[in-house]
DRENVEX-827115 format. One record per residue (C-alpha): residue in one letter; chain; x, z, y. Coordinates in nm, 3 decimals. Each point is the difference from the previous one (the first is absolute). Example, Ala and Ser with C-alpha at 12.3 -4.5 7.8 and 13.67 -1.06 7.14 Angstrom:
2
+-------+---------+---------+---------+---------+
! koldo ! tordren !      c1 !      c3 !      c2 !
+-------+---------+---------+---------+---------+
!     A !       A !   1.230 !   0.780 !  -0.450 !
!     S !       A !   0.137 !  -0.066 !   0.344 !
+-------+---------+---------+---------+---------+
***
This chain:
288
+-------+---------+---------+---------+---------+
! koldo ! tordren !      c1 !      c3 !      c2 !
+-------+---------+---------+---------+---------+
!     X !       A !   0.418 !  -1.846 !  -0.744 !
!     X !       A !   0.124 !   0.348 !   0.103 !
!     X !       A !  -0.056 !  -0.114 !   0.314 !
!     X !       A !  -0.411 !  -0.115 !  -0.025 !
!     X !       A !  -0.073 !   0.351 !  -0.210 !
!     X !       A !   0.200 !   0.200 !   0.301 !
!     X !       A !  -0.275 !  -0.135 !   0.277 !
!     X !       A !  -0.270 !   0.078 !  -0.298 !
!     X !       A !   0.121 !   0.314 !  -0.007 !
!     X !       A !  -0.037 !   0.060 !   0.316 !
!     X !       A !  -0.309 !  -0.116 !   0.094 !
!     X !       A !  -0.205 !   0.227 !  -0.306 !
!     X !       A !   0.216 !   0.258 !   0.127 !
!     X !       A !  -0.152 !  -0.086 !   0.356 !
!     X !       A !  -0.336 !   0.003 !  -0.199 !
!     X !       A !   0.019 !   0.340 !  -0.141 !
!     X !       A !   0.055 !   0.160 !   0.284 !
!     X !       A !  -0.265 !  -0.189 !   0.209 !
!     X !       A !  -0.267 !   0.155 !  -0.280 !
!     X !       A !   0.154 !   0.370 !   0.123 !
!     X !       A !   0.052 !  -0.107 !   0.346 !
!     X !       A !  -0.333 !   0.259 !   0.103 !
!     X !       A !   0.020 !   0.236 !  -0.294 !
!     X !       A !  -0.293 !   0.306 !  -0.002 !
!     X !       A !   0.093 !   0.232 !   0.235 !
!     X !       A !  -0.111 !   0.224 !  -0.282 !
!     X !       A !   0.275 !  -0.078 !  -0.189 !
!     X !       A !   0.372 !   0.096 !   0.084 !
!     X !       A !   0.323 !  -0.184 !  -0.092 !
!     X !       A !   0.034 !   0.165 !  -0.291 !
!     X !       A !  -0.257 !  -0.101 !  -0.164 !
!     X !       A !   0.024 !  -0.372 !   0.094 !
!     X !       A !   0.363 !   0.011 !  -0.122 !
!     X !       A !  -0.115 !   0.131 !  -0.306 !
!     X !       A !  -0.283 !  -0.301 !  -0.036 !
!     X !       A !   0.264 !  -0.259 !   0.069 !
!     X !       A !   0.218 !   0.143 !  -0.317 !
!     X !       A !  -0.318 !   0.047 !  -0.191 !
!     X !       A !  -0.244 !  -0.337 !   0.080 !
!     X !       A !   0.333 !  -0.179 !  -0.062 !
!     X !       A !   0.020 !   0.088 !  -0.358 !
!     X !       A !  -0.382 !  -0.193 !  -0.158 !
!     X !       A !   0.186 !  -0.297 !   0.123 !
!     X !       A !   0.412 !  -0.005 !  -0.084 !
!     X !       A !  -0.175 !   0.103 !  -0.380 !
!     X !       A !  -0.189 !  -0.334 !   0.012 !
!     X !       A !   0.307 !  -0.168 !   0.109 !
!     X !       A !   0.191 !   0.135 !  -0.304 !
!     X !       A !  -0.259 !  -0.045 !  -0.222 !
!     X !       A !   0.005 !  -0.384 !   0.114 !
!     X !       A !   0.371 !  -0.034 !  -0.043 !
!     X !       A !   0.070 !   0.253 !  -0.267 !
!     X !       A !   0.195 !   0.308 !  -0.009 !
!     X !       A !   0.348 !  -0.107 !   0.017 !
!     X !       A !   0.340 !   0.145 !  -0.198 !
!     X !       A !   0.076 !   0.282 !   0.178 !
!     X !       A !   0.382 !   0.068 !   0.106 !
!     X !       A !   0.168 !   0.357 !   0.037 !
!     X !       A !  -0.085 !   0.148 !   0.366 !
!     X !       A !  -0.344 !  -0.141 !  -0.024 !
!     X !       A !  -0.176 !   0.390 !   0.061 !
!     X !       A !   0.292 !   0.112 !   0.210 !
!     X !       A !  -0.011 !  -0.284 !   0.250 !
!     X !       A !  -0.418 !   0.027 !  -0.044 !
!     X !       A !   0.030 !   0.367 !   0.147 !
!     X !       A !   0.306 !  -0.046 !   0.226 !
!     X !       A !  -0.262 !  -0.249 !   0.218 !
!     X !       A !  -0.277 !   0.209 !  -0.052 !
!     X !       A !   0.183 !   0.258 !   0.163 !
!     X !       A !   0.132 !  -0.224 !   0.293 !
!     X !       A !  -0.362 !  -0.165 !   0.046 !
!     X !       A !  -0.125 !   0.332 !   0.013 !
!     X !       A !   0.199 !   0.142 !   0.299 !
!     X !       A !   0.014 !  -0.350 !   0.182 !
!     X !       A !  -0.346 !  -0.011 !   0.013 !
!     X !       A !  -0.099 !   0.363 !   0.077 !
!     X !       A !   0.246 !  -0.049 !   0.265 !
!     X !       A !  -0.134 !  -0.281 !   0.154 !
!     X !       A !  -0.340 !   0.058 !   0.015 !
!     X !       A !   0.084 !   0.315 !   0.174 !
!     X !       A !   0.215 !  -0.173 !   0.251 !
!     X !       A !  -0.329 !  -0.118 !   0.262 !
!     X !       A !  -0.158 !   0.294 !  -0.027 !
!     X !       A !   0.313 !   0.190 !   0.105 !
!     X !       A !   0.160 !  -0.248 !   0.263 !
!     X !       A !  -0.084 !  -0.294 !   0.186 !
!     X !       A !  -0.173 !  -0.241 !  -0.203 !
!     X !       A !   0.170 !  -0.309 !   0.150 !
!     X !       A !   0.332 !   0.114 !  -0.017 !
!     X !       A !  -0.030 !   0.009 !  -0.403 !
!     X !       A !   0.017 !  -0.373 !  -0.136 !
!     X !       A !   0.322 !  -0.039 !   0.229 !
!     X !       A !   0.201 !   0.283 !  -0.127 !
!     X !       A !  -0.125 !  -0.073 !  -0.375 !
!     X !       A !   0.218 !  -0.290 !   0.034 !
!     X !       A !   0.307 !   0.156 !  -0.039 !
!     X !       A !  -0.064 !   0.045 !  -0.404 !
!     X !       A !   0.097 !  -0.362 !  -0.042 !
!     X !       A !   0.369 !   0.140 !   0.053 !
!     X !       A !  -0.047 !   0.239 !  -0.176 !
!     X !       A !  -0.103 !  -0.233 !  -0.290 !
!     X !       A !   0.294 !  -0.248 !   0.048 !
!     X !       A !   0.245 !   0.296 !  -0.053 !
!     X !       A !  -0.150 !   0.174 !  -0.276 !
!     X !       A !  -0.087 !  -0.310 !  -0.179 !
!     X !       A !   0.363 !  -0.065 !   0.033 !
!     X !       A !   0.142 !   0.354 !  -0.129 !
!     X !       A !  -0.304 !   0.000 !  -0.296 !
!     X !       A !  -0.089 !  -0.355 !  -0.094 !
!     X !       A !   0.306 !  -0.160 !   0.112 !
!     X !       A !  -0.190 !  -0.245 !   0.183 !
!     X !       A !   0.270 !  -0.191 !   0.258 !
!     X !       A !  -0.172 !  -0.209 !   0.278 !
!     X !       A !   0.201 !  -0.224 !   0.170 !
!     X !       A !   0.112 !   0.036 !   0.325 !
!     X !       A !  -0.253 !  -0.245 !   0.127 !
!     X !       A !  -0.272 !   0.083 !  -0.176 !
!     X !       A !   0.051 !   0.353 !   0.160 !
!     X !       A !   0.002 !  -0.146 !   0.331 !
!     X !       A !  -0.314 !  -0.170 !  -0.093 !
!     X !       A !  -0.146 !   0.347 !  -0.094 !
!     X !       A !   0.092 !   0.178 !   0.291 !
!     X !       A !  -0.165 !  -0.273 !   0.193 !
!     X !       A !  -0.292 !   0.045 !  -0.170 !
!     X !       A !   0.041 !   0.354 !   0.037 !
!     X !       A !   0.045 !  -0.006 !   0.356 !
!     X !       A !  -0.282 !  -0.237 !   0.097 !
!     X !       A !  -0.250 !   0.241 !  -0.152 !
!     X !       A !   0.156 !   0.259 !   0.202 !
!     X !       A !  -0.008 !  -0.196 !   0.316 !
!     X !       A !  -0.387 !  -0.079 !  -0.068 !
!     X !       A !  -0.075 !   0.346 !  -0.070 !
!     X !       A !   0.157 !   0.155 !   0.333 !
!     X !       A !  -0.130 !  -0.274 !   0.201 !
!     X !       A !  -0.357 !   0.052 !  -0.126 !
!     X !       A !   0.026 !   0.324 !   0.086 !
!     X !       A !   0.127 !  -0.012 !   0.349 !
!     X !       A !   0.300 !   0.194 !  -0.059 !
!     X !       A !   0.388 !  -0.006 !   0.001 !
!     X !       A !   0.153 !  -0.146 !  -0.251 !
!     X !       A !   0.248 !   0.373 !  -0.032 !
!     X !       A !  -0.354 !   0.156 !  -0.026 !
!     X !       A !  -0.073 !   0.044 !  -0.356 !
!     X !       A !   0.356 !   0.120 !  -0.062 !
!     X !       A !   0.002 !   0.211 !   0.295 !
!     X !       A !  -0.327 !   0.223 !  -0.111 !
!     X !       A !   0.161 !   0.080 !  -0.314 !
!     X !       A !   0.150 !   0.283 !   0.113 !
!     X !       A !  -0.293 !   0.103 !   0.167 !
!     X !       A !  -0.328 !  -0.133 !  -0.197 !
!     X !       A !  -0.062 !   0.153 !  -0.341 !
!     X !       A !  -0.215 !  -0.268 !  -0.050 !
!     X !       A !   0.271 !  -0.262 !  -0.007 !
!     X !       A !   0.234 !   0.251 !  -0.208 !
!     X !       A !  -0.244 !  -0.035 !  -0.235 !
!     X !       A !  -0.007 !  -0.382 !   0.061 !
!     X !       A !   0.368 !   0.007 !  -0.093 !
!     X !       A !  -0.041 !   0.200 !  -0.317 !
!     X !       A !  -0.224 !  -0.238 !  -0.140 !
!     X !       A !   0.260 !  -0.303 !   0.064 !
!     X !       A !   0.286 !   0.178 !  -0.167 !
!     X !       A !  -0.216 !   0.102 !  -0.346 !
!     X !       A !  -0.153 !  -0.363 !   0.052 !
!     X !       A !   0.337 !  -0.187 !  -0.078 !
!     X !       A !   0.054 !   0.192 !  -0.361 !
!     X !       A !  -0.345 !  -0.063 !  -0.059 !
!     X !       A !   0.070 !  -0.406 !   0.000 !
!     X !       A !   0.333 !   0.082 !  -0.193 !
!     X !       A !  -0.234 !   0.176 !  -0.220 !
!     X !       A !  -0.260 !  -0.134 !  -0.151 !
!     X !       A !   0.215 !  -0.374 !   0.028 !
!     X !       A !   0.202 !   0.235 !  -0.268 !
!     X !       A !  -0.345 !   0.093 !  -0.198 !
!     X !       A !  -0.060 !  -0.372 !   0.007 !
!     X !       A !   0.325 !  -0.123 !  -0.132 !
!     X !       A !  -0.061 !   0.233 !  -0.289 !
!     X !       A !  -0.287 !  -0.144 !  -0.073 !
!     X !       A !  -0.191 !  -0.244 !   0.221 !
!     X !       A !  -0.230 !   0.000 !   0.357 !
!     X !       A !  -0.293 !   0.047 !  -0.231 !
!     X !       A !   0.090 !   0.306 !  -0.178 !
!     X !       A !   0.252 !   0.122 !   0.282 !
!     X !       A !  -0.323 !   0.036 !   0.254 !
!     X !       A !  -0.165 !   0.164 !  -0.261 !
!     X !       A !   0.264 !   0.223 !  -0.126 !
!     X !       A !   0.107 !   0.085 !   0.373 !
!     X !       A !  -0.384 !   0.090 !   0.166 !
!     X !       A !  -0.078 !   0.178 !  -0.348 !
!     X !       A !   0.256 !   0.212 !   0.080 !
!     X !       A !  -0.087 !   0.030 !   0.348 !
!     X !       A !  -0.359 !   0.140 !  -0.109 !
!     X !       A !   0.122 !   0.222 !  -0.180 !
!     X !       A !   0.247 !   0.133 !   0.237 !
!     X !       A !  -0.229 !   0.036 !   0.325 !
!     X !       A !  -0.349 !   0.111 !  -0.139 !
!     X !       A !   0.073 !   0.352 !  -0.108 !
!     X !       A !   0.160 !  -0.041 !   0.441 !
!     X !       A !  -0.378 !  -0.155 !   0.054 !
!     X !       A !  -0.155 !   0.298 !  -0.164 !
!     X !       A !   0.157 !   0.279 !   0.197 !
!     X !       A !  -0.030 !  -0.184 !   0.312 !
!     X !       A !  -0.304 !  -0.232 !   0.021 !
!     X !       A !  -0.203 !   0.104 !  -0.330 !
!     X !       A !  -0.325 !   0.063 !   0.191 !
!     X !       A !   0.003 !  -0.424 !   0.076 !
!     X !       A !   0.018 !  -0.104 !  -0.396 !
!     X !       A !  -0.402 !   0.021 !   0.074 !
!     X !       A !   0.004 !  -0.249 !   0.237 !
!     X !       A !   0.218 !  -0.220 !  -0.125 !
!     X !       A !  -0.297 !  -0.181 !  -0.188 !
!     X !       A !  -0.192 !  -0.094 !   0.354 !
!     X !       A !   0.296 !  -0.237 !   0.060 !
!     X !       A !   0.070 !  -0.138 !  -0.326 !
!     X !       A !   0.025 !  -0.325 !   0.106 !
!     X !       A !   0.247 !   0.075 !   0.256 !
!     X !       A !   0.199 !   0.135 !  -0.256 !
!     X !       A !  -0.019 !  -0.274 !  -0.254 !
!     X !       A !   0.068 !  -0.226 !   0.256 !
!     X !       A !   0.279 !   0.192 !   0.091 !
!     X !       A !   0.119 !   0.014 !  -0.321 !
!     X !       A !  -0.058 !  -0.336 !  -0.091 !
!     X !       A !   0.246 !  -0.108 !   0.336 !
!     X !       A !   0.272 !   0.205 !  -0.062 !
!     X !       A !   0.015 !  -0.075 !  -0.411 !
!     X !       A !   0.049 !  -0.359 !   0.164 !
!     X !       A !   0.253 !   0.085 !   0.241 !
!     X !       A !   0.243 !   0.171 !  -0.249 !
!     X !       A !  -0.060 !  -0.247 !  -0.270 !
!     X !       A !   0.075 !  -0.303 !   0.203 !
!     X !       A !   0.269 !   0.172 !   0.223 !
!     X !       A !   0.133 !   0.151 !  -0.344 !
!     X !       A !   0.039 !  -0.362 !  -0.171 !
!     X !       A !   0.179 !  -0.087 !   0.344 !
!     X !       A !   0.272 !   0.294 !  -0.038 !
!     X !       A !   0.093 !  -0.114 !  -0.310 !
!     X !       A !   0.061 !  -0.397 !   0.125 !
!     X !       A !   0.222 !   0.077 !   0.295 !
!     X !       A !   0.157 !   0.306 !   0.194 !
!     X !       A !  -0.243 !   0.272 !   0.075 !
!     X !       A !   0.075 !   0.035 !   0.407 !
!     X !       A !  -0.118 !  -0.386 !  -0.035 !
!     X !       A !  -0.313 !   0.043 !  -0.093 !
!     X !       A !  -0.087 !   0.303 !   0.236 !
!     X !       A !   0.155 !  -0.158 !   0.272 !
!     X !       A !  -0.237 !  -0.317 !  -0.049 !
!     X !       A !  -0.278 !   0.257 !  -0.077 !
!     X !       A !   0.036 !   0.092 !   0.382 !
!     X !       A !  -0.261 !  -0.293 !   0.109 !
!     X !       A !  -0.247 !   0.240 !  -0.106 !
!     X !       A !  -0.051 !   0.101 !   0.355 !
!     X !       A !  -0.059 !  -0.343 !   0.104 !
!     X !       A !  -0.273 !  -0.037 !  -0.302 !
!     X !       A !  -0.125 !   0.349 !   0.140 !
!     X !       A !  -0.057 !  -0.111 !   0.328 !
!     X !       A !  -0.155 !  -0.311 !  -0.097 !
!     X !       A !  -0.250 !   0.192 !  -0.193 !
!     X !       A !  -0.006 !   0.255 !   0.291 !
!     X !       A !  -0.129 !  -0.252 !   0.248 !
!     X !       A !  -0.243 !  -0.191 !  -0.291 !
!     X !       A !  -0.184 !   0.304 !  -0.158 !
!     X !       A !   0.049 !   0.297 !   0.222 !
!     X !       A !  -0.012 !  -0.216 !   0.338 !
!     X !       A !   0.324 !   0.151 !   0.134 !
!     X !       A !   0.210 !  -0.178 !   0.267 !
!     X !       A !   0.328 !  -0.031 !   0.003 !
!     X !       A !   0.197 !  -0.141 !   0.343 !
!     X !       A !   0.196 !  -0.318 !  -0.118 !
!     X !       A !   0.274 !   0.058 !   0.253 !
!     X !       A !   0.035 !   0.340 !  -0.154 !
!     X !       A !   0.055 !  -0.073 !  -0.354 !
!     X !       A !   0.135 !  -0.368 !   0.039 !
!     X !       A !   0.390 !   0.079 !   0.027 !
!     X !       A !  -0.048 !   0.252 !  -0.301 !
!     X !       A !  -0.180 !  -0.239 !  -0.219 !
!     X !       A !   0.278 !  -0.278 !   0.057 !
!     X !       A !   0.258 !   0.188 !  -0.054 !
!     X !       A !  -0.141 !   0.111 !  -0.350 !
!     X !       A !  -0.154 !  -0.321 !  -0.062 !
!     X !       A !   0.408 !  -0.144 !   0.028 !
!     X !       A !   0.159 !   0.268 !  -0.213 !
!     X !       A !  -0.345 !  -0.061 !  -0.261 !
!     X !       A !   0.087 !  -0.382 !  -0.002 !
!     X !       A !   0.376 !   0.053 !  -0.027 !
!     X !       A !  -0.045 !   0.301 !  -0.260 !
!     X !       A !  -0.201 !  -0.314 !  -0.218 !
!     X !       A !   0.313 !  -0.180 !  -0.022 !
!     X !       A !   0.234 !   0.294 !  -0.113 !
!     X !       A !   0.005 !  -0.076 !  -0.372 !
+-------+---------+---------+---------+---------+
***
């Protein structure tokens, strides 16, 4: 079951950011971070509402704000990252915040993969790397090579090492309570944390956020999914699991790439990639 809402997960997340993949060039990051947080709310209420508030447990607000905080800087961070460094470089280097999940999940949650099921992440892991370099046209050293050179992938890095506690997170909001109420409790707290940010920075584009209201709600609508179903996931099996299965994404992507936007992709580029990932995916279904 884990398994099923992992690839569900991952294709609304896959969604969502298909309805921002042209967003206004009116309107800067900061204000399209802020309208995920924001849109997402309408929706993780209705969910709650559906369900019911549920008991909840000490370290509810704590872990609430302790992802808020995580969400905020992993976010910032990597929607600075492409307009900083090269573009391409990004997705591959992003990658390495699956370790980073497996250990902290370990030292916080006390989440033990086995030993194969952390071979079958790292095959996951590396397949996604493999068809991100190779769609580029780069070296495979490349993305960690411009690190110490590229701000822009600095900034890629920063957002995979505040990404990690933000899974270990809000899985901790949602074991105090549920996926329902832990979305709601998290992003709430998120809001509230990065609009007075929005204000200083970006408060002449509050006007125009109405002229894409749909965008947003769609937007919204997407990501409320994404946490909710990946949420419910977390709580079913080990957390570098279900981002590690979450990694077809980029598959999905390309598929709607190539359907809506009319993009090509080279088979013989991204073939070796996708197999790879597509083995550790299938393997990764088997590891509980």
């Amino acid at each position: 079951m884990w398994f099923a809402l992992a690839l569900i997960a991952a294709l609304c997340q896959v969604l969502r950011n298909t309805v921002m993949k042209r967003p206004p060039d009116s309107l800067d990051e900061y204000i399209n971070v802020w309208g995920r947080f924001t849109f997402l709310l309408p929706f993780a209420a209705a969910f709650v509402w559906w369900r019911g508030v549920p008991p909840l447990k000490p370290g509810f607000v704590p872990a609430c704000f302790a992802f808020a905080v995580c969400q905020i800087v992993s976010t910032m961070a990597l929607s600075k990252a492409p307009k900083l460094g090269q573009i391409w470089m990004v997705p591959a280097l992003w990658k390495v915040s699956l370790l980073v999940l497996v250990v902290l999940a370990y030292l916080t949650l006390r989440e033990v993969p086995s030993a194969l099921g952390i071979a079958r992440i790292l095959i996951s892991m590396s397949g996604v790397y493999l068809l991100n370099v190779n769609r580029a046209h780069i070296a495979w050293w490349a993305p960690l090579a411009v690190l110490f050179t590229d701000r822009g992938m600095r900034y890629t890095l920063l957002a995979a090492l505040f990404f990690a506690p933000s899974v270990v997170t809000i899985k901790w909001a949602m074991q105090c309570s549920d996926p329902y109420m832990g979305t709601l409790g998290g992003y709430l707290a998120a809001s509230l944390l990065v609009t007075p940010i929005v204000v200083v920075t970006s408060r002449k584009h509050f006007a125009e956020v109405p002229r894409y209201w749909k965008a947003f709600v769609s937007f919204g609508l997407f990501a409320a999914l994404t946490t909710v179903t990946q949420g419910t996931a977390y709580l079913m099996t080990l957390s570098s699991y279900v981002e590690a299965v979450k990694q077809v994404e980029i598959l999905f992507a390309m598929g709607i790439g190539v359907g809506v936007f009319g993009e090509r992709q080279k088979v013989r580029d991204i073939a070796p990639g996708a197999l790879v990932m597509l083995a550790g995916v299938v393997l990764l279904s088997l590891a509980s």
